[in-house]
mmCIF file of the N, C-alpha and C atoms, coordinates in Angstrom:
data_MODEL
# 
_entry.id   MODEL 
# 
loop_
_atom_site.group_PDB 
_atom_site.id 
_atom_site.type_symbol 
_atom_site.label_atom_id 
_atom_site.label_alt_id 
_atom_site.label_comp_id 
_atom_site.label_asym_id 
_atom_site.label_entity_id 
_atom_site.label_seq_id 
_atom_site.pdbx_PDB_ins_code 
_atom_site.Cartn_x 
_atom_site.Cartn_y 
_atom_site.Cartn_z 
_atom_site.occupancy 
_atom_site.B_iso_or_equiv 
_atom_site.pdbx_formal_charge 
_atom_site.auth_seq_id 
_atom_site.auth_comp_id 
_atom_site.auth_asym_id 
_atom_site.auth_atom_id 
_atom_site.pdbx_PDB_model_num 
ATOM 1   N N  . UNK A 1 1  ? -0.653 7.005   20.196  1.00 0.00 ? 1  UNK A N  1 
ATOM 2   C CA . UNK A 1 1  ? -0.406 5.668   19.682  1.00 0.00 ? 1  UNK A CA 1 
ATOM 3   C C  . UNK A 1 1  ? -1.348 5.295   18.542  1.00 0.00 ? 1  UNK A C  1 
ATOM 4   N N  . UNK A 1 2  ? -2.304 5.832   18.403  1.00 0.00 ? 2  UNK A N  1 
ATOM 5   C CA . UNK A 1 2  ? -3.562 5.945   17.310  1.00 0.00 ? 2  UNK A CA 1 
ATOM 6   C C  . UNK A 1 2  ? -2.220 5.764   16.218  1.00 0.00 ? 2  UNK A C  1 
ATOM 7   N N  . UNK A 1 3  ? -1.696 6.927   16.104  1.00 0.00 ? 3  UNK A N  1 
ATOM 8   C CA . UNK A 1 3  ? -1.004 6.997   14.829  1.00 0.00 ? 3  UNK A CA 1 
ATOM 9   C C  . UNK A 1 3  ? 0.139  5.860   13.990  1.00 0.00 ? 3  UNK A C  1 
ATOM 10  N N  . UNK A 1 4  ? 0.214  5.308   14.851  1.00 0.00 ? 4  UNK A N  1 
ATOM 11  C CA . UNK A 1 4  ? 1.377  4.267   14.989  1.00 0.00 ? 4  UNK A CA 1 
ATOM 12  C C  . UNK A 1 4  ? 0.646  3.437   15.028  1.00 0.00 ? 4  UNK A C  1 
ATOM 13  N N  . UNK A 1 5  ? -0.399 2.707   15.129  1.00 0.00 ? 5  UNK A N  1 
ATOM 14  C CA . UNK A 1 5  ? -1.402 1.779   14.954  1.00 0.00 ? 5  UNK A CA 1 
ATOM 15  C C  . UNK A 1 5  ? -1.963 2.023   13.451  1.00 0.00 ? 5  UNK A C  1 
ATOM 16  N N  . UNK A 1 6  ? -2.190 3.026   12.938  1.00 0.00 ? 6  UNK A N  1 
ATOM 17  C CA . UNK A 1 6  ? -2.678 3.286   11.483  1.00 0.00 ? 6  UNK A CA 1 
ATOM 18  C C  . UNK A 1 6  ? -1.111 3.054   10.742  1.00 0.00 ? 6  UNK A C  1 
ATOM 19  N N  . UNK A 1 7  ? -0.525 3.554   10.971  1.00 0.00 ? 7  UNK A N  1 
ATOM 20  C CA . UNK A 1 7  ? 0.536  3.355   10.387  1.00 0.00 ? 7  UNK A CA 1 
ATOM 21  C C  . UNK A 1 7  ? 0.987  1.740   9.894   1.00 0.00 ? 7  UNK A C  1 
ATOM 22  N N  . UNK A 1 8  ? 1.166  0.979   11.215  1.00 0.00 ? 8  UNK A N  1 
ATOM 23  C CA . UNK A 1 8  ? 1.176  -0.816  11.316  1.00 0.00 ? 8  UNK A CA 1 
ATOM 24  C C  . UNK A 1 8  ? 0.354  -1.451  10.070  1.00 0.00 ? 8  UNK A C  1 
ATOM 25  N N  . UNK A 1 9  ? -1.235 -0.833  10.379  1.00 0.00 ? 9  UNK A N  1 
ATOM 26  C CA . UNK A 1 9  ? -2.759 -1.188  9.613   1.00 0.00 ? 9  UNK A CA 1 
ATOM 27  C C  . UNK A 1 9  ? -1.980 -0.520  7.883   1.00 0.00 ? 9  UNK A C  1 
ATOM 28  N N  . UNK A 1 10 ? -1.229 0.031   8.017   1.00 0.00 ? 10 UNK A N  1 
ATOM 29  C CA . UNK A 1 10 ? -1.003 0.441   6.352   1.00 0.00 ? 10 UNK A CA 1 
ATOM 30  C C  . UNK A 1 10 ? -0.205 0.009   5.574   1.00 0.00 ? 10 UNK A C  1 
ATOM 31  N N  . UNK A 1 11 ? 0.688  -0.641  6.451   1.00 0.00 ? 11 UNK A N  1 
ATOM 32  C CA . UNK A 1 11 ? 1.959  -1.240  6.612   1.00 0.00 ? 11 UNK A CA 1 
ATOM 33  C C  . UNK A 1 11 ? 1.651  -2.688  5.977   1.00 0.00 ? 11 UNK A C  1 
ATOM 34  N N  . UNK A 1 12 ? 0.839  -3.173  6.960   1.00 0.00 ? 12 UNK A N  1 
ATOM 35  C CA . UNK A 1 12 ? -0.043 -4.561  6.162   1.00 0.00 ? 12 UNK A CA 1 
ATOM 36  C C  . UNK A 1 12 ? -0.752 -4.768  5.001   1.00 0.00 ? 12 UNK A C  1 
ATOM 37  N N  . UNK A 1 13 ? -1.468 -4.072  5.016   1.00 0.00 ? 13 UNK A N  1 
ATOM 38  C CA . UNK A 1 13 ? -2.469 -3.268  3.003   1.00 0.00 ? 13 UNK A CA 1 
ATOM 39  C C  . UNK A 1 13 ? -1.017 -3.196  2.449   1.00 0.00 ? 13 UNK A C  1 
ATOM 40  N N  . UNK A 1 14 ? -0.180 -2.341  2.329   1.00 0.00 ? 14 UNK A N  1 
ATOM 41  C CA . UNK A 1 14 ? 0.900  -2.540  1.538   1.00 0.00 ? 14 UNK A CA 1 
ATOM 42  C C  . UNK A 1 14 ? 1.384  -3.543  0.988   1.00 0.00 ? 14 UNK A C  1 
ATOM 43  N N  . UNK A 1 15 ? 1.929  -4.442  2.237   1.00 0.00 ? 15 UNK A N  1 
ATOM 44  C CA . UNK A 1 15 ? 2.308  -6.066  1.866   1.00 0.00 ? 15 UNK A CA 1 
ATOM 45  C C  . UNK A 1 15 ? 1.537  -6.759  1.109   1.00 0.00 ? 15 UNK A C  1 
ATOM 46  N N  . UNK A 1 16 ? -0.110 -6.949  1.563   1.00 0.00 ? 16 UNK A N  1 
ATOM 47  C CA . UNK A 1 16 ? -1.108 -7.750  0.869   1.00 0.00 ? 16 UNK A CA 1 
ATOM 48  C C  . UNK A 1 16 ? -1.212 -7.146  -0.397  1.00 0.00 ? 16 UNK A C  1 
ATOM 49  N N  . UNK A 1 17 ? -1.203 -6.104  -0.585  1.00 0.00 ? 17 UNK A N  1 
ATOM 50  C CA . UNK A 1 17 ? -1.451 -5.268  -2.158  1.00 0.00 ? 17 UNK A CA 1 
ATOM 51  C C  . UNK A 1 17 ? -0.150 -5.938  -2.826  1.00 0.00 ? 17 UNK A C  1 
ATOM 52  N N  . UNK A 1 18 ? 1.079  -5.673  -2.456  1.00 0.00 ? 18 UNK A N  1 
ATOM 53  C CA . UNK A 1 18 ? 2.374  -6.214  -2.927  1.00 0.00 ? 18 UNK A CA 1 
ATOM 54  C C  . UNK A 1 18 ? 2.568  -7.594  -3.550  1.00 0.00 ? 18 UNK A C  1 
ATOM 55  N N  . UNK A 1 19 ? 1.583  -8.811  -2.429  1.00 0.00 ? 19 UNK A N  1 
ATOM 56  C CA . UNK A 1 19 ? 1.606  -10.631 -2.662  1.00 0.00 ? 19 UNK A CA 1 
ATOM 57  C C  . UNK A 1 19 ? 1.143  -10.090 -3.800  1.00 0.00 ? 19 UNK A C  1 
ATOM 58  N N  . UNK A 1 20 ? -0.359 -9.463  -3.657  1.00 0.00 ? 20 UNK A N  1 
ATOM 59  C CA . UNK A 1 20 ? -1.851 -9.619  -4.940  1.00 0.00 ? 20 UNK A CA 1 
ATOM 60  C C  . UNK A 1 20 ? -0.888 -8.965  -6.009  1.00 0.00 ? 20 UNK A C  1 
ATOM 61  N N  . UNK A 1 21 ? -0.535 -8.209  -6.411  1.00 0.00 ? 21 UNK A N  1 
ATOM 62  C CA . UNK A 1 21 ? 0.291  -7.656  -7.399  1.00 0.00 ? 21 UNK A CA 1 
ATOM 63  C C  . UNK A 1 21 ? 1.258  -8.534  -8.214  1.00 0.00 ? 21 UNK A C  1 
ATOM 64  N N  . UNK A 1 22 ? 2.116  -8.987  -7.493  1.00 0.00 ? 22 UNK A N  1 
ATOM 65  C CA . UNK A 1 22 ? 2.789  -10.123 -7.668  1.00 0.00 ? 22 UNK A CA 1 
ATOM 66  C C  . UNK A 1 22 ? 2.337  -11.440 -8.094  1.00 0.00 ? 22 UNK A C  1 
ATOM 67  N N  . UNK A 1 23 ? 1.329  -11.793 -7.522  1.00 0.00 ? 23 UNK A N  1 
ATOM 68  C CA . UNK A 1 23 ? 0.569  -12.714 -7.937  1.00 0.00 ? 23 UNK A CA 1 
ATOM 69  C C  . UNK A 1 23 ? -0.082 -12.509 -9.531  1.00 0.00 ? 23 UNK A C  1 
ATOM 70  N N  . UNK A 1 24 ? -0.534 -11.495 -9.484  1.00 0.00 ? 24 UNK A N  1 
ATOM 71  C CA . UNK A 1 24 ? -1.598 -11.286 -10.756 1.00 0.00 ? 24 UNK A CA 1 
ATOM 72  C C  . UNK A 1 24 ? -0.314 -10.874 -12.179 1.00 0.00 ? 24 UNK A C  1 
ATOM 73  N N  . UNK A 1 25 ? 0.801  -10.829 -11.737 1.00 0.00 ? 25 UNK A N  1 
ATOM 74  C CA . UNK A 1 25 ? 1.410  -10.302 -12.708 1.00 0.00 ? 25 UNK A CA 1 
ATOM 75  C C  . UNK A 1 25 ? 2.248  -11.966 -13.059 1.00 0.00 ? 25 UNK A C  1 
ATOM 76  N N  . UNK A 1 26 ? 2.443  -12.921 -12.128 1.00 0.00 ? 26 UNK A N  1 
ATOM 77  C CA . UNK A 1 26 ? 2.614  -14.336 -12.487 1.00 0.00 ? 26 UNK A CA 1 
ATOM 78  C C  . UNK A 1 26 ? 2.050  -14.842 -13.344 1.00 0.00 ? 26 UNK A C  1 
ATOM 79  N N  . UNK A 1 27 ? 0.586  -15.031 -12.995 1.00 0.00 ? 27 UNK A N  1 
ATOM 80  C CA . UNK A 1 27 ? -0.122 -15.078 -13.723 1.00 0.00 ? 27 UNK A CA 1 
ATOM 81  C C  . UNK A 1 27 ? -0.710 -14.407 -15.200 1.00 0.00 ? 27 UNK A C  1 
ATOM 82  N N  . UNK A 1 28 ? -0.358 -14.714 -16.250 1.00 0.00 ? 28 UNK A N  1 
ATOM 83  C CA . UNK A 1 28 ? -0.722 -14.514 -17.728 1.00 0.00 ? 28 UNK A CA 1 
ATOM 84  C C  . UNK A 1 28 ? -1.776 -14.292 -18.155 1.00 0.00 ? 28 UNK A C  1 
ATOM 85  N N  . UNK A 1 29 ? -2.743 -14.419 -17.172 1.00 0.00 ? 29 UNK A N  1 
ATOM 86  C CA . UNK A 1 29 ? -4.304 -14.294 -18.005 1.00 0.00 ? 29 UNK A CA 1 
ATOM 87  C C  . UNK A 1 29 ? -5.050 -13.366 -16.910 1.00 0.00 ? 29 UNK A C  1 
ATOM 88  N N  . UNK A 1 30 ? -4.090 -12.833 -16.140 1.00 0.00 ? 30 UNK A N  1 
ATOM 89  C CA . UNK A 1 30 ? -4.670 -11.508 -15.075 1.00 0.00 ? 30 UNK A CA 1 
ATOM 90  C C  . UNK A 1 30 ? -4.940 -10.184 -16.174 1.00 0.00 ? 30 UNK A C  1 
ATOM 91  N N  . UNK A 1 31 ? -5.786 -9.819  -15.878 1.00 0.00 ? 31 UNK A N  1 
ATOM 92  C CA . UNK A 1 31 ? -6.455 -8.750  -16.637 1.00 0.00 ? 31 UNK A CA 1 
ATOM 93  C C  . UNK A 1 31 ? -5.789 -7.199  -16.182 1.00 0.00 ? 31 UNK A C  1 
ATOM 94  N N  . UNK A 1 32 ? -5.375 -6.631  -17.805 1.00 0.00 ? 32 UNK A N  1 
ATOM 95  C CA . UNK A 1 32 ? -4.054 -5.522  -17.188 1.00 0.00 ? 32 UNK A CA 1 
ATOM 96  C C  . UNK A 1 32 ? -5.110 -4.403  -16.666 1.00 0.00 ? 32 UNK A C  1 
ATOM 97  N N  . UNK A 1 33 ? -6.646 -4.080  -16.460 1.00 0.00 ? 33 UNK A N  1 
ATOM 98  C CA . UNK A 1 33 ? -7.015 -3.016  -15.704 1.00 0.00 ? 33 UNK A CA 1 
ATOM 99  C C  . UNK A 1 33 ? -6.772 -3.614  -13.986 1.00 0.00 ? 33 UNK A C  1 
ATOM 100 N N  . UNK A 1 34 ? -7.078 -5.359  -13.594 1.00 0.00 ? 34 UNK A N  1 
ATOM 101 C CA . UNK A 1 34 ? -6.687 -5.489  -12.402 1.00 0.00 ? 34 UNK A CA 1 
ATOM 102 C C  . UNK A 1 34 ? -5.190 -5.519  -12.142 1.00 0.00 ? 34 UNK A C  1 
ATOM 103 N N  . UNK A 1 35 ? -4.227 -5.369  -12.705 1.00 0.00 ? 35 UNK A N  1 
ATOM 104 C CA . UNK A 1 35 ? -2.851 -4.821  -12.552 1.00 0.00 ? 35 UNK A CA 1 
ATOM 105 C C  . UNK A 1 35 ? -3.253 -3.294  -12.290 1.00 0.00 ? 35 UNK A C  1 
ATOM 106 N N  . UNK A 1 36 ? -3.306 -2.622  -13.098 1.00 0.00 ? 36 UNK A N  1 
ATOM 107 C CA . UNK A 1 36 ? -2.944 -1.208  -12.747 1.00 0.00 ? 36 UNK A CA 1 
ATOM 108 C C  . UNK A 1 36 ? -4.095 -0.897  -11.943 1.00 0.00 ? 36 UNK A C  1 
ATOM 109 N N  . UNK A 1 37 ? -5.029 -1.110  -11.668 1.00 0.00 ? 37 UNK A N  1 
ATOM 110 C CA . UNK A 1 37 ? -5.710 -1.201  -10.261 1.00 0.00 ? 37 UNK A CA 1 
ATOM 111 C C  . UNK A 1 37 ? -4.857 -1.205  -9.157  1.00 0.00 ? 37 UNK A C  1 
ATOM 112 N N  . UNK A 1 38 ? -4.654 -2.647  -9.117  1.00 0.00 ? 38 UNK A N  1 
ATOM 113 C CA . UNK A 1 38 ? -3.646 -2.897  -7.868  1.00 0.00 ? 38 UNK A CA 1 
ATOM 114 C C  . UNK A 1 38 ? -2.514 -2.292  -7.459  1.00 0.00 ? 38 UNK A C  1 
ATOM 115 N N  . UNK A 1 39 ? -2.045 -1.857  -8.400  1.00 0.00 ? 39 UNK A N  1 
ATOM 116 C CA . UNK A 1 39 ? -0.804 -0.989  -8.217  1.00 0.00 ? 39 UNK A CA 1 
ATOM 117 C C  . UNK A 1 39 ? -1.298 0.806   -8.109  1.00 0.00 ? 39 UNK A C  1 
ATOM 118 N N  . UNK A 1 40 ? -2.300 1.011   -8.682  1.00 0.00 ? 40 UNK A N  1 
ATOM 119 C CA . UNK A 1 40 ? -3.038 2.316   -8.150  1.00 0.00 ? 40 UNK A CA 1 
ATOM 120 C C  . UNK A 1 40 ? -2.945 2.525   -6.614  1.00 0.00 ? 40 UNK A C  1 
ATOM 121 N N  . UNK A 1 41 ? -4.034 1.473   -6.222  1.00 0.00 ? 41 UNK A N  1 
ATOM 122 C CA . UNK A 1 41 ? -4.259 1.557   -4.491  1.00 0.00 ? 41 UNK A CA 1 
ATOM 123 C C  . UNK A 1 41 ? -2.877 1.039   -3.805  1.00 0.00 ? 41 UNK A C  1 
ATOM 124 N N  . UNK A 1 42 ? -1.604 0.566   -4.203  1.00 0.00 ? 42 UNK A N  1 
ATOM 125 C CA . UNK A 1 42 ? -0.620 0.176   -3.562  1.00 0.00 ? 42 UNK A CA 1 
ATOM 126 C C  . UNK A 1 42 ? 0.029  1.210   -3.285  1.00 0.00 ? 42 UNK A C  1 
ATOM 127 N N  . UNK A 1 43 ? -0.060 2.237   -4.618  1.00 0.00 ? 43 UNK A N  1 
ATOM 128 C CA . UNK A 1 43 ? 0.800  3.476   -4.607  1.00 0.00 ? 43 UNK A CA 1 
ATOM 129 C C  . UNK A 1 43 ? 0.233  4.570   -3.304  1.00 0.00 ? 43 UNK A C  1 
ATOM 130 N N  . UNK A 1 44 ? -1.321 4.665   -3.586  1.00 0.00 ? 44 UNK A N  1 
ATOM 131 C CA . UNK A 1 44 ? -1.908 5.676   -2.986  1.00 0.00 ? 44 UNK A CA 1 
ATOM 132 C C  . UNK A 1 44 ? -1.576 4.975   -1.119  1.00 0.00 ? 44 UNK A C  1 
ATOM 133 N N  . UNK A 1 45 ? -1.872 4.070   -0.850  1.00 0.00 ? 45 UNK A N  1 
ATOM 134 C CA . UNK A 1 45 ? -1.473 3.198   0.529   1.00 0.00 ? 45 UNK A CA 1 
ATOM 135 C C  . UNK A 1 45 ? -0.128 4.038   0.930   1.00 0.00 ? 45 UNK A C  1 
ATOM 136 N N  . UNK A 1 46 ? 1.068  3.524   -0.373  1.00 0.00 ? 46 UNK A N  1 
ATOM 137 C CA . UNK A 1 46 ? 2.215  4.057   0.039   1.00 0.00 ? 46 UNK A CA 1 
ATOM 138 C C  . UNK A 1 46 ? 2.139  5.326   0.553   1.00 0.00 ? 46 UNK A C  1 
ATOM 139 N N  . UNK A 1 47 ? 1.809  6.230   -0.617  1.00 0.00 ? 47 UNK A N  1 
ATOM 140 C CA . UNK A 1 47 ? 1.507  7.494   -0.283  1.00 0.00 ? 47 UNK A CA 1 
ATOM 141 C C  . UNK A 1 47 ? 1.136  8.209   0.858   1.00 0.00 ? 47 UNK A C  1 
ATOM 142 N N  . UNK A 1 48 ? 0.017  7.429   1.635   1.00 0.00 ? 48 UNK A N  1 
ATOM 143 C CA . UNK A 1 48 ? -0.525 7.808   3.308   1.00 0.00 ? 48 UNK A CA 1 
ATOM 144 C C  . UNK A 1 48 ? 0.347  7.194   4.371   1.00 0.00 ? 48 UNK A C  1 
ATOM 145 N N  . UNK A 1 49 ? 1.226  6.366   3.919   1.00 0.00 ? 49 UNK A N  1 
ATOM 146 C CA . UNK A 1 49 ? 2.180  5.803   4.766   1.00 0.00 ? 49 UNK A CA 1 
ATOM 147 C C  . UNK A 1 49 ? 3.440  7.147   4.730   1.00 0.00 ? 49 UNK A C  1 
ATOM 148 N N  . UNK A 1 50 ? 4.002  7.662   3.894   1.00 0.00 ? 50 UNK A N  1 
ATOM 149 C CA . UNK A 1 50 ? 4.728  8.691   3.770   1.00 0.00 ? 50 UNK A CA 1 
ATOM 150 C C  . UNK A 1 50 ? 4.339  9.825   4.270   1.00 0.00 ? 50 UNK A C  1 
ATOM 151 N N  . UNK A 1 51 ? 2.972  9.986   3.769   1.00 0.00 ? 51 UNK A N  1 
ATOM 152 C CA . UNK A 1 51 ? 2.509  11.239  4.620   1.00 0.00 ? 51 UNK A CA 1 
ATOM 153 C C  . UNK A 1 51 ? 2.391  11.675  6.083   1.00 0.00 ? 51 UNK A C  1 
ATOM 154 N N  . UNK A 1 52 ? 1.679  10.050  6.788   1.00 0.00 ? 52 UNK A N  1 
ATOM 155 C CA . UNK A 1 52 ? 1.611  9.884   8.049   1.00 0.00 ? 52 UNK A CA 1 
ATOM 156 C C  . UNK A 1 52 ? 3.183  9.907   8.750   1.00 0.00 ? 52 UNK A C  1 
ATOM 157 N N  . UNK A 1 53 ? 3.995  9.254   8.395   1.00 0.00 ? 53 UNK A N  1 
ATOM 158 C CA . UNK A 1 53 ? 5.427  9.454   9.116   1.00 0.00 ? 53 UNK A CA 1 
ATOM 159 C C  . UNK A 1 53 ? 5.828  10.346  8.687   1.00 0.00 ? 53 UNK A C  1 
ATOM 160 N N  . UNK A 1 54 ? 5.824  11.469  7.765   1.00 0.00 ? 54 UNK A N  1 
ATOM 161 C CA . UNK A 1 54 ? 5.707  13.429  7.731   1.00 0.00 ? 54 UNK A CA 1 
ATOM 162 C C  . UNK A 1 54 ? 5.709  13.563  8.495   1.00 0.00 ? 54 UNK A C  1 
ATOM 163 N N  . UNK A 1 55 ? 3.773  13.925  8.896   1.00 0.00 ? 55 UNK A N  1 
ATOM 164 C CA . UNK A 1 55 ? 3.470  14.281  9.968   1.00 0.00 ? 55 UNK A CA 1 
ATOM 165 C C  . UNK A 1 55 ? 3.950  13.875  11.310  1.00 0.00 ? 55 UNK A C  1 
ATOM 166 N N  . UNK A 1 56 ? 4.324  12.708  11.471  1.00 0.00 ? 56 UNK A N  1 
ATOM 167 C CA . UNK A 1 56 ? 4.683  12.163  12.604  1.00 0.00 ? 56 UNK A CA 1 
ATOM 168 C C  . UNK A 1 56 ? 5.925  13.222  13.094  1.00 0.00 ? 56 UNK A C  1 
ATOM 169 N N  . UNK A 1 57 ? 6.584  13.188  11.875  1.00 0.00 ? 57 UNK A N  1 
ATOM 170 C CA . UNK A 1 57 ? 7.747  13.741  12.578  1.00 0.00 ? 57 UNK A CA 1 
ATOM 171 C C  . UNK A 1 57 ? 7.779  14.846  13.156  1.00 0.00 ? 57 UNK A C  1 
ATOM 172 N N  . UNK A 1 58 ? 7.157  15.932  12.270  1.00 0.00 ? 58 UNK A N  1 
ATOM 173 C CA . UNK A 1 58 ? 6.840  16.880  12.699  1.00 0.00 ? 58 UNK A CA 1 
ATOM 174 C C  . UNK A 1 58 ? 6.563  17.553  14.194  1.00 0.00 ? 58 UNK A C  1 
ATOM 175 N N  . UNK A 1 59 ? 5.571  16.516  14.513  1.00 0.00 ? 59 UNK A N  1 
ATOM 176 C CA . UNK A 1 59 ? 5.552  16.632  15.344  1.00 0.00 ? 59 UNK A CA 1 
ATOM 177 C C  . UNK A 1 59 ? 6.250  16.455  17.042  1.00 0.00 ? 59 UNK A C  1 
ATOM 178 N N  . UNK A 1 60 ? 7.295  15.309  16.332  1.00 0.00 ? 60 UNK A N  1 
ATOM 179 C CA . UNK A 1 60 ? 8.255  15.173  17.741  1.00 0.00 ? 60 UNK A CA 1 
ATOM 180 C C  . UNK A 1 60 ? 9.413  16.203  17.796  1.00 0.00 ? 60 UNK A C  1 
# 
C-alpha cells in the first residue's frame, strides 16, 4: 500500500503544480523562468507518476 500512497502524494503535487502554473500564466507579470520552472517539476512529477503505475503493473 506504500505504493499507492506515493502515488495519491503525487497525484496532489501534480494538481498544486497545475493551480500554480495556471495561475502564474494568468498573471502577466509572472516571470517566464518561474513558468518553465513550474512546468519542469510538473512534467518530472508526471513522469514518476507514470513510472510508478509501470511498475505497479508489472507487478500484479
Amino acid at each position: 500500500m506504500a505504493l499507492q500512497a506515493h502515488l495519491v502524494e503525487l497525484e496532489r503535487k501534480h494538481k498544486v503544480l497545475e493551480s500554480e502554473l495556471h495561475d502564474a500564466l494568468v498573471h502577466l507579470s509572472t516571470d517566464d523562468l518561474r513558468i518553465v520552472e513550474l512546468k519542469r517539476r510538473k512534467l518530472m512529477v508526471k513522469d514518476e507518476i507514470e513510472r510508478l503505475r509501470q511498475a505497479s503493473d508489472t507487478l500484479h
